[in-house]
N, CA, C and O atoms as a MOPAC input file, in Angstrom:
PM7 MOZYME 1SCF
protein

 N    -17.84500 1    14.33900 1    -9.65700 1
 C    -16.42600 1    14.04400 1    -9.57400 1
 C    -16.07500 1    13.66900 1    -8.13900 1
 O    -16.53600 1    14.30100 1    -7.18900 1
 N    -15.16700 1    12.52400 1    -7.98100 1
 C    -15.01600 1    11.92100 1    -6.74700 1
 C    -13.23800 1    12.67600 1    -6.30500 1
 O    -12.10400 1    12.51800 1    -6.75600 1
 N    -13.91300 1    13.58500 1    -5.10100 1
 C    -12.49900 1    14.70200 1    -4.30600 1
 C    -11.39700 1    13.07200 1    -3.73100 1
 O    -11.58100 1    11.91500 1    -3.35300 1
 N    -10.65300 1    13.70700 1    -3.91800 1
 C     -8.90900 1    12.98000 1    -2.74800 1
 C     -9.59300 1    12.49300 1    -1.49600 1
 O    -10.23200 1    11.45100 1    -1.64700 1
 N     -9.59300 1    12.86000 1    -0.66900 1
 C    -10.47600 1    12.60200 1     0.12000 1
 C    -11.58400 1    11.25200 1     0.37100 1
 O    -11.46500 1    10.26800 1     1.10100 1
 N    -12.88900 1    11.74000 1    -0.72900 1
 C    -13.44600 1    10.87200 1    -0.48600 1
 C    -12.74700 1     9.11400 1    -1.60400 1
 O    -13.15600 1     7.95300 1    -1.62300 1
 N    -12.16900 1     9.47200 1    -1.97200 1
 C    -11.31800 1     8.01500 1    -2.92500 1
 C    -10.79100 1     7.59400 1    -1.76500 1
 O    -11.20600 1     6.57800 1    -1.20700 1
 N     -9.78200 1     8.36900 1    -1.26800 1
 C     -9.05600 1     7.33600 1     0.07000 1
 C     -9.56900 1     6.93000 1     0.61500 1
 O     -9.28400 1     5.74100 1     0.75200 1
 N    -11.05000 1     7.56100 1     1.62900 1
 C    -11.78000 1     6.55700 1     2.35300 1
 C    -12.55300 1     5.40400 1     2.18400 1
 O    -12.84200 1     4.47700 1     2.94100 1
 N    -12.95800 1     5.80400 1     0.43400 1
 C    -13.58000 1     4.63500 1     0.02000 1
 C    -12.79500 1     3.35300 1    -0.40100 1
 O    -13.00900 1     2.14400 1    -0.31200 1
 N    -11.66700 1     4.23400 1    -0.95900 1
 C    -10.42200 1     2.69700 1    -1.20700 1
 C     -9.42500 1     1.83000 1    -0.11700 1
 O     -8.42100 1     1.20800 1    -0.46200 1
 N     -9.83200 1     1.91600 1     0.97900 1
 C     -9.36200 1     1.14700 1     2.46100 1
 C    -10.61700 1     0.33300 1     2.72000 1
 O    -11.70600 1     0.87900 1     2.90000 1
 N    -10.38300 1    -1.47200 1     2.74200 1
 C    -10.96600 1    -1.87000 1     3.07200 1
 C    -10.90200 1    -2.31500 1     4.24500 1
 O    -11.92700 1    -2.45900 1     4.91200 1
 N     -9.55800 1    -2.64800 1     4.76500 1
 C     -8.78900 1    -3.16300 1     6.30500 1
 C     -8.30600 1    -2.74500 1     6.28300 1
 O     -7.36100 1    -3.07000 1     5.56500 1
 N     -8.21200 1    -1.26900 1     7.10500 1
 C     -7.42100 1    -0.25400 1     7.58900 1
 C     -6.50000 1    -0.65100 1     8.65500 1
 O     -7.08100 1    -1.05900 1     9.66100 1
 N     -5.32200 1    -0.64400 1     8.70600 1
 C     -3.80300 1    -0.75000 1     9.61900 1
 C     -3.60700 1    -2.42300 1     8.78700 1
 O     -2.55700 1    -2.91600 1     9.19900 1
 N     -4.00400 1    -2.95100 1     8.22000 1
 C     -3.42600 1    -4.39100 1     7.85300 1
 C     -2.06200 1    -4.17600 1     7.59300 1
 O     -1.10300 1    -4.42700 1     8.32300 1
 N     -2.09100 1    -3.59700 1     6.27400 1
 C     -0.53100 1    -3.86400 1     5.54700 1
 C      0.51300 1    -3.01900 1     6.45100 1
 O      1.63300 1    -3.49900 1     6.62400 1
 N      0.28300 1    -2.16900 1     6.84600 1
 C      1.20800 1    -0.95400 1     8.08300 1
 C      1.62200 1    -2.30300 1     9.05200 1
 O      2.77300 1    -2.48200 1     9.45200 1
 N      0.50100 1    -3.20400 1     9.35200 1
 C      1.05900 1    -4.22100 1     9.95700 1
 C      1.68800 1    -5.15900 1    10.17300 1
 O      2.25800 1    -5.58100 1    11.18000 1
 N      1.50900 1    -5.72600 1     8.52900 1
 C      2.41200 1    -6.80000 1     7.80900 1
 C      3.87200 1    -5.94000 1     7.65500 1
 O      4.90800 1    -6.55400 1     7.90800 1
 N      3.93900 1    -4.70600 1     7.29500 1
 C      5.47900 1    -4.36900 1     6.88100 1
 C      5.72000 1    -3.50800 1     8.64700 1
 O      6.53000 1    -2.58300 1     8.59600 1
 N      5.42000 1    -3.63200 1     9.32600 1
 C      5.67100 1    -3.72900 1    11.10200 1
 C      6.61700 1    -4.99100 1    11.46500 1
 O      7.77200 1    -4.99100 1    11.89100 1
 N      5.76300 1    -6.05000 1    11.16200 1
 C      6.20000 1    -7.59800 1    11.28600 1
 C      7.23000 1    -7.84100 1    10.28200 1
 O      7.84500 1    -8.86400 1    10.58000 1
 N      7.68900 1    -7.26600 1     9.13800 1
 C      8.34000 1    -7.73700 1     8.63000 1
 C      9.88100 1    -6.94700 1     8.98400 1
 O     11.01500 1    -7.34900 1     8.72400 1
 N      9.47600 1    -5.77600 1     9.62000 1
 C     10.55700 1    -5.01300 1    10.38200 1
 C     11.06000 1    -3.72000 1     9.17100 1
 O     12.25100 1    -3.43100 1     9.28600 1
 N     10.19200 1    -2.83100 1     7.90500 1
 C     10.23700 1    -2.50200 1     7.29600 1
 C      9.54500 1    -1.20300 1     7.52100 1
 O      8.79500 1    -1.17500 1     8.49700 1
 N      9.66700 1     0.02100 1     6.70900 1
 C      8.09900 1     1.02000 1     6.50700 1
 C      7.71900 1     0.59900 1     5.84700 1
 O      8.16500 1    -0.33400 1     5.17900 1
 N      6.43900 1     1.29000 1     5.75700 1
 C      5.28700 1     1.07300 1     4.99800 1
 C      5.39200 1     1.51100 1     3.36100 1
 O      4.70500 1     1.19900 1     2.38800 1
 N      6.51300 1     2.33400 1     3.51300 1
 C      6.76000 1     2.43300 1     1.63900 1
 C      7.88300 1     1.45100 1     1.24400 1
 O      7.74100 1     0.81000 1     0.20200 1
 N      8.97300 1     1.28800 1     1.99000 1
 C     10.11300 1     0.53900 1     1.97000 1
 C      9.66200 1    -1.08800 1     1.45800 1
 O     10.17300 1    -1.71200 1     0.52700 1
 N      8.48700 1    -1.57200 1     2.42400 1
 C      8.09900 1    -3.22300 1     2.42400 1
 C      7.07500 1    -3.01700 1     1.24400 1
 O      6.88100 1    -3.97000 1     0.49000 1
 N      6.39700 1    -1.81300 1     1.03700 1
 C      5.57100 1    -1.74400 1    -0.40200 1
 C      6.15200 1    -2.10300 1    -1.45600 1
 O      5.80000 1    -2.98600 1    -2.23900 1
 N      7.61600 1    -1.00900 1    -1.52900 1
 C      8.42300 1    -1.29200 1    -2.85700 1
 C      8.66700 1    -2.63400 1    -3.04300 1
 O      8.74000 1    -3.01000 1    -4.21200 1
 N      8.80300 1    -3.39400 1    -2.22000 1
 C      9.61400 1    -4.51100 1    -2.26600 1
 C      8.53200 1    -5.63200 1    -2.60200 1
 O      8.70400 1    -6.45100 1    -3.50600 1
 N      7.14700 1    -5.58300 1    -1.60900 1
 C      5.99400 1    -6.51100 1    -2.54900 1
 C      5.70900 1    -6.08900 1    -4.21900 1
 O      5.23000 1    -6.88100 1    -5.03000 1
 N      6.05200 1    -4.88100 1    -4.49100 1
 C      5.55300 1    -4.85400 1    -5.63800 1
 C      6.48300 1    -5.45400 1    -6.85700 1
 O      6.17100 1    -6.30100 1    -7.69400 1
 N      7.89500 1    -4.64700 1    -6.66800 1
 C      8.74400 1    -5.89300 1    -6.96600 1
 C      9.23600 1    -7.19800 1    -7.45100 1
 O      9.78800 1    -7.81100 1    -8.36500 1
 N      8.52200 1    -7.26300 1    -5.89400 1
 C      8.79400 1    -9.14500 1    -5.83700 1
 C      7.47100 1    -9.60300 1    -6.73000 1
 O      7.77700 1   -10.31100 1    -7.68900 1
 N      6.03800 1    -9.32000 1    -6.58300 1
 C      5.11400 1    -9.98100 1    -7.25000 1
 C      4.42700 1    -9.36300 1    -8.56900 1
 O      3.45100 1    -9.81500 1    -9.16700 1
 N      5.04700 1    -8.42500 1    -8.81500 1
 C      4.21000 1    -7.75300 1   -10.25900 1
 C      5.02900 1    -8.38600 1   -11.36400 1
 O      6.24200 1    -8.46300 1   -11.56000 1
 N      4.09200 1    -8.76200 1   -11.94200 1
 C      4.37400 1    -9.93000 1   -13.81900 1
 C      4.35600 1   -11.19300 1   -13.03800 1
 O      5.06300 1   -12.02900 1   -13.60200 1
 N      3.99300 1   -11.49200 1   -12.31200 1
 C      3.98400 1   -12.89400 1   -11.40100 1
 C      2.55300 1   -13.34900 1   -11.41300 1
 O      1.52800 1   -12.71500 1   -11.16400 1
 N      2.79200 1   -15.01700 1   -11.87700 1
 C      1.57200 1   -15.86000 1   -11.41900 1
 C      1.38100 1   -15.75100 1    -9.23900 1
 O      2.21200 1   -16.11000 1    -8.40500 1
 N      0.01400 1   -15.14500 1    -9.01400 1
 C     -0.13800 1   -15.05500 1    -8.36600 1
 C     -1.40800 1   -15.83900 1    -7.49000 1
 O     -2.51800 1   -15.86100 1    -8.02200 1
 N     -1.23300 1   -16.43400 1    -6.23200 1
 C     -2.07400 1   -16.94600 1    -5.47700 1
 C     -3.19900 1   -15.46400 1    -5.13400 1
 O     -3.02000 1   -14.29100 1    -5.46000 1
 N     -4.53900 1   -16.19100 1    -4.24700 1
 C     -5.29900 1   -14.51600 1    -4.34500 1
 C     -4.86200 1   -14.12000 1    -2.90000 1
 O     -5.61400 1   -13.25100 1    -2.46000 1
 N     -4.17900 1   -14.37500 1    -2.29000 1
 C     -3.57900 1   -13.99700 1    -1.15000 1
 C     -2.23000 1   -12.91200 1    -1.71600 1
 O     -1.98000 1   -11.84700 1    -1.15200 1
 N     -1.75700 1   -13.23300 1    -2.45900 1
 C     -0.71700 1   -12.78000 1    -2.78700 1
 C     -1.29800 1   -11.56500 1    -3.60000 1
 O     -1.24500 1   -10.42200 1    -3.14600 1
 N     -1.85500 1   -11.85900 1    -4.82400 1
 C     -3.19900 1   -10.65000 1    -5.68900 1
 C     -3.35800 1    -9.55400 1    -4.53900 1
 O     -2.80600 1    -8.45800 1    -4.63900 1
 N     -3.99000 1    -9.84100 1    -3.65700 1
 C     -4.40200 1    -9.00500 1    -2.24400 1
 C     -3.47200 1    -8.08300 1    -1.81900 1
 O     -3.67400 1    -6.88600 1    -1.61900 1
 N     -2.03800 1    -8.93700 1    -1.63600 1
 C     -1.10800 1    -7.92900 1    -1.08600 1
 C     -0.45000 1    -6.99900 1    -1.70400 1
 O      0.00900 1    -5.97400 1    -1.20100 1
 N     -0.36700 1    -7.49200 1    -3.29300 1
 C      0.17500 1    -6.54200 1    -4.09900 1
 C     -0.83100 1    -5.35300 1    -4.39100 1
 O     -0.34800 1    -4.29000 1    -4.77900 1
 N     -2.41700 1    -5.48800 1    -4.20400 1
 C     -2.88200 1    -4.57500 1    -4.45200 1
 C     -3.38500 1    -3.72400 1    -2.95100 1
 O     -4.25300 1    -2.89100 1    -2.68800 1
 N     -2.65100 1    -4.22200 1    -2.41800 1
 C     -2.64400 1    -3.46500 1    -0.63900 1
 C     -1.15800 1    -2.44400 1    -0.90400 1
 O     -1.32400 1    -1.25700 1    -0.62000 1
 N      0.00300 1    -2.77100 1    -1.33200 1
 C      1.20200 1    -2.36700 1    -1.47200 1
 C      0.93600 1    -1.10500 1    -2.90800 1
 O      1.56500 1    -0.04700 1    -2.90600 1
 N      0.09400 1    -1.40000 1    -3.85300 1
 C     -0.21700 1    -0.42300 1    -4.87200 1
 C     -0.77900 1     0.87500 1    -4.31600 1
 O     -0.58500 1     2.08200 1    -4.45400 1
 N     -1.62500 1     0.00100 1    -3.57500 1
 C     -2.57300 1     1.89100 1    -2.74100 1
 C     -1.31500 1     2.25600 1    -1.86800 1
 O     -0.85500 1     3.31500 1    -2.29500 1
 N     -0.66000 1     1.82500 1    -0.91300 1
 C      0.14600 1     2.35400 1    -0.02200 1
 C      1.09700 1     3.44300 1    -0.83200 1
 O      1.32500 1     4.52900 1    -0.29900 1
 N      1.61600 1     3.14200 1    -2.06100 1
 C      2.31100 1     3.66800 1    -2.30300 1
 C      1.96700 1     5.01700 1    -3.28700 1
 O      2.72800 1     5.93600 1    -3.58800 1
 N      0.49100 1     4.79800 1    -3.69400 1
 C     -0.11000 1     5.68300 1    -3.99800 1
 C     -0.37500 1     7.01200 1    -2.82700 1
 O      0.00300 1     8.18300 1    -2.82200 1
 N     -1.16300 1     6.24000 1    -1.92500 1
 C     -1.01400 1     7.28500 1    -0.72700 1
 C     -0.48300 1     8.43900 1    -1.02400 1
 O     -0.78000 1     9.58200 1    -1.37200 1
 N      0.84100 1     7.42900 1    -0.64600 1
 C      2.16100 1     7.98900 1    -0.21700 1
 C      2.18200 1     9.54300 1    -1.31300 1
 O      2.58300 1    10.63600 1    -0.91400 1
 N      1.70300 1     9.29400 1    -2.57700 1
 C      2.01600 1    10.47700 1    -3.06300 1
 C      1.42700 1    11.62700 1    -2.81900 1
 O      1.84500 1    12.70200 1    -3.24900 1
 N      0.40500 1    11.47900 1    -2.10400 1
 C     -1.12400 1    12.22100 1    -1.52900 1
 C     -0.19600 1    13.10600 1    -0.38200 1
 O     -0.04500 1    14.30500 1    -0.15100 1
 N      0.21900 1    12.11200 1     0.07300 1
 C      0.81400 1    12.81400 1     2.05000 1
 C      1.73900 1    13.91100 1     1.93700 1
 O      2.81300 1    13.88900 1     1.33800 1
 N      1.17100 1    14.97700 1     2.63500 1
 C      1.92000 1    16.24100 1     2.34000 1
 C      3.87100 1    15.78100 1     2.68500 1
 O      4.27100 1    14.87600 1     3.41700 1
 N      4.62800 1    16.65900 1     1.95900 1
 C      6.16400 1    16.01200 1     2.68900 1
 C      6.95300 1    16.93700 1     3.66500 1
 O      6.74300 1    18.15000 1     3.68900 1
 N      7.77400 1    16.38900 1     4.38700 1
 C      7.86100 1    17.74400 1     5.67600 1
 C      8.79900 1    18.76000 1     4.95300 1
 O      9.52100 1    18.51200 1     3.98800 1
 N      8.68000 1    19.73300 1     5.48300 1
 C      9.49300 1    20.75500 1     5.64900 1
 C     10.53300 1    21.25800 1     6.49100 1
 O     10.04900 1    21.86900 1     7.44300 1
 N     11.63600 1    21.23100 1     6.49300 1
 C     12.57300 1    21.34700 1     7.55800 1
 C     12.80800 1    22.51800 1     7.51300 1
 O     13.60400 1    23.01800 1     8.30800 1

């Protein structure tokens, strides 16, 4: 059985890309996720575009992984 852990490291292929693209786009990284997924899921897609939506799928998966703060 494959732990949390080792899935995340194995499922990053270009680590900081998309953190970078939704940097540049002036967004977070869950905020500019929601919004690629959004915009391109049920969509004829270029494989550039394929790419980003499945860069924006893990991000937001993550996201459910990452402990949440505590105030």
């Amino acid at each position: 059985m494959v732990k949390k852990k080792d899935f995340m490291s194995n499922a990053v292929k270009r680590p900081g890309i998309f953190s970078a693209k939704a940097q540049r786009a002036g967004k977070s990284t869950s905020a500019y996720a929601t919004e690629v997924v959004k915009k391109l899921k049920g969509k004829t897609k270029t494989a550039a575009d394929r790419r980003l939506l499945k860069q924006a799928t893990l991000a937001k998966t993550f996201a459910k992984y990452r402990p949440k703060k505590k105030y």
